[in-house]
C-alpha positions in Angstrom: 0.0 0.0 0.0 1.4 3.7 -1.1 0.5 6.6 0.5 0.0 8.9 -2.7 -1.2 12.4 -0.8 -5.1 11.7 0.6 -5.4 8.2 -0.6 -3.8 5.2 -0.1 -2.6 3.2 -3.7 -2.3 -0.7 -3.5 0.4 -1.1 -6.5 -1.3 -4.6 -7.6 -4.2 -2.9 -8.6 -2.5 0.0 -11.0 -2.7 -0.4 -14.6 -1.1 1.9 -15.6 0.1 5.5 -14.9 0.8 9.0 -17.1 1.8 12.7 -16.7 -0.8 15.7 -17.3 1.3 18.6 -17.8 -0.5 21.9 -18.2 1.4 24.7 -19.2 -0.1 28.5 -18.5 0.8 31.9 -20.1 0.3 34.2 -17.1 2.8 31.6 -14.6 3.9 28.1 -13.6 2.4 25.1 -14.9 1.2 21.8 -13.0 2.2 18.5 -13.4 -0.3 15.6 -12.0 0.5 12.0 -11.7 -2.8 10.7 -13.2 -3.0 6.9 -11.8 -5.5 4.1 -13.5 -6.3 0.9 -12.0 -7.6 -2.0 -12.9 -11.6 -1.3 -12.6 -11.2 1.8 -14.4 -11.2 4.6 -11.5 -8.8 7.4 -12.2 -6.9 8.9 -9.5 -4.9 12.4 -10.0 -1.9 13.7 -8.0 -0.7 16.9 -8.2 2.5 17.4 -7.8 2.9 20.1 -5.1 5.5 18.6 -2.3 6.5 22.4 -1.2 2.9 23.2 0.1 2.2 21.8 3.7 1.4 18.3 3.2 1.6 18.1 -0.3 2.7 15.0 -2.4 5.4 14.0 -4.2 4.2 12.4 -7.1 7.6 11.6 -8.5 8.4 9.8 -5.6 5.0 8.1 -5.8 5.5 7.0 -9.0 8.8 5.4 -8.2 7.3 4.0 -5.2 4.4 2.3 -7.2 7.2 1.4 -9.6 9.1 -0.5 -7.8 6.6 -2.2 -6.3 5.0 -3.6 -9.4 8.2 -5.1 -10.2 
């Protein structure tokens, strides 16, 4: 089980994962870890690990990574 910011991710049932990177004009961008399992729920995590609480979602990826293989 992964802790991926409010939710908790078992890696057996991911199918896959992908980036949504959104670029603005007026400032930064976002990038969100965008997680689908196997029954077809989607699950998105903003990257954001400088706020209070905020997740890492390149770490989460790793995380569920490593533990698929």
């Amino acid at each position: 089980m992964i802790k991926a910011g409010n939710i908790t991710i078992n890696s057996a049932f991911v199918a896959s994962m992908s980036w949504d990177r959104r670029h603005y004009v007026n400032g930064p961008g976002d990038s969100i870890l965008v997680i689908r399992m196997h029954d077809g729920t989607e699950h998105r995590v903003k990257h954001e690990p400088h706020f209070l609480d905020g997740a890492d979602a390149y770490q989460i990826e790793k995380a569920i990574s490593e533990a698929k293989s």
